[in-house]
Structure formats: structure tokens, C-alpha cells
C-alpha positions as CSV (number, residue, x, y, z in Angstrom):
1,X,-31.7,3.9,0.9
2,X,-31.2,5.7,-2.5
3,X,-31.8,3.2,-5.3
4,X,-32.1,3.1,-9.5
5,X,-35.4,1.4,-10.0
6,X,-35.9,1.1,-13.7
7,X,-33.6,3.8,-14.8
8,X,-35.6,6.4,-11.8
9,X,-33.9,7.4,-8.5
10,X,-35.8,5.7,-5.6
11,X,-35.6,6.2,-1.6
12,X,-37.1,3.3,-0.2
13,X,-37.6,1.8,3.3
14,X,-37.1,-1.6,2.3
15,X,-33.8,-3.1,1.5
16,X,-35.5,-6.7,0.5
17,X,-35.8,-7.4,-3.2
18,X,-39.0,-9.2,-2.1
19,X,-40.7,-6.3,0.1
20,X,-39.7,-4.2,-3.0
21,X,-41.2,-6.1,-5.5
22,X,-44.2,-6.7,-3.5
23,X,-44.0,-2.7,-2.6
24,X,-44.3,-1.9,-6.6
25,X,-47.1,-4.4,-7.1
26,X,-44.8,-6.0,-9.9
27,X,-47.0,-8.4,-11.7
28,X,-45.4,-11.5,-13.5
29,X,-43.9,-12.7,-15.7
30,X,-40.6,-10.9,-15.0
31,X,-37.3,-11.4,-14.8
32,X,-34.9,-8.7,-11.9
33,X,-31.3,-7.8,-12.3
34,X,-29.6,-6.0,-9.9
35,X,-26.2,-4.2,-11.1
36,X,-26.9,-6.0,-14.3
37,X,-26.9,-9.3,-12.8
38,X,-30.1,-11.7,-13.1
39,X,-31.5,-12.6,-9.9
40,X,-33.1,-15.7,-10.1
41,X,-36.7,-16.1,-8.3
42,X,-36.0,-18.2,-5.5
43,X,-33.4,-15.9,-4.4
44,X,-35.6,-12.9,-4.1
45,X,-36.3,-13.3,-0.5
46,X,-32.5,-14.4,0.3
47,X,-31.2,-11.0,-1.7
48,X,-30.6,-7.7,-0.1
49,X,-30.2,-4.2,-1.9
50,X,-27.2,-1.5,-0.6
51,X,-27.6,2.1,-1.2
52,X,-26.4,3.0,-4.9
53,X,-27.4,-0.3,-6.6
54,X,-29.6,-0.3,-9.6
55,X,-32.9,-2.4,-9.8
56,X,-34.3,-3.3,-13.1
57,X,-37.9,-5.4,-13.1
58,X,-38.6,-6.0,-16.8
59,X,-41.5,-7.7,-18.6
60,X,-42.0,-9.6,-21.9
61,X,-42.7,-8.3,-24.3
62,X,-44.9,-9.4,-27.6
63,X,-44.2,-8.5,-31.1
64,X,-44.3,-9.8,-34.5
């Protein structure tokens, strides 16, 4: 499956946001959006990616 994972093309074996996130070592805090729709965290094992989709795992970040 051929996916956009933070604006890079990805093949990956896994289709579960969860196995992906896990796959990526994604450390929190963050937030996922997938097409440009939030995903909220206790959907991530419930939610499935199709071939095409775009994945974006963003942090905080600080400033002043």
C-alpha cells in the first residue's frame, strides 16, 4: 500500500494507523490526520488506511 506519510511517499505493509504509528516509533504528544481529518486517539486501533491516503503525525511545537 502506497501512502503520503508526512508529505513522503511510503509503501507499507500495514494498513493499521496503530501498527503504523507503532512501526515509525512516533513518540507523543501528537495529534494524526488522515486526508486532513483529525483522528482522535482512541480511534487509532479502530482506523484503517487505503492506498492513496495521506498520513500526517505532527508534534507541538514550542516557541516564544
Amino acid at each position: 500500500m502506497k501512502i503520503l506519510l508526512n508529505g513522503e511517499a511510503q509503501e507499507l505493509a500495514h494498513s493499521e494507523l496503530h501498527e503504523i504509528i507503532k512501526q515509525h516509533e512516533f513518540k507523543p504528544p501528537f495529534a494524526v490526520a488522515i486526508n486532513n481529518t483529525f483522528v482522535p486517539k482512541h480511534l487509532y486501533v479502530t482506523t484503517y488506511l487505503q492506498d492513496g491516503d495521506t498520513l500526517d503525525v505532527v508534534s507541538p511545537i514550542q516557541g516564544g
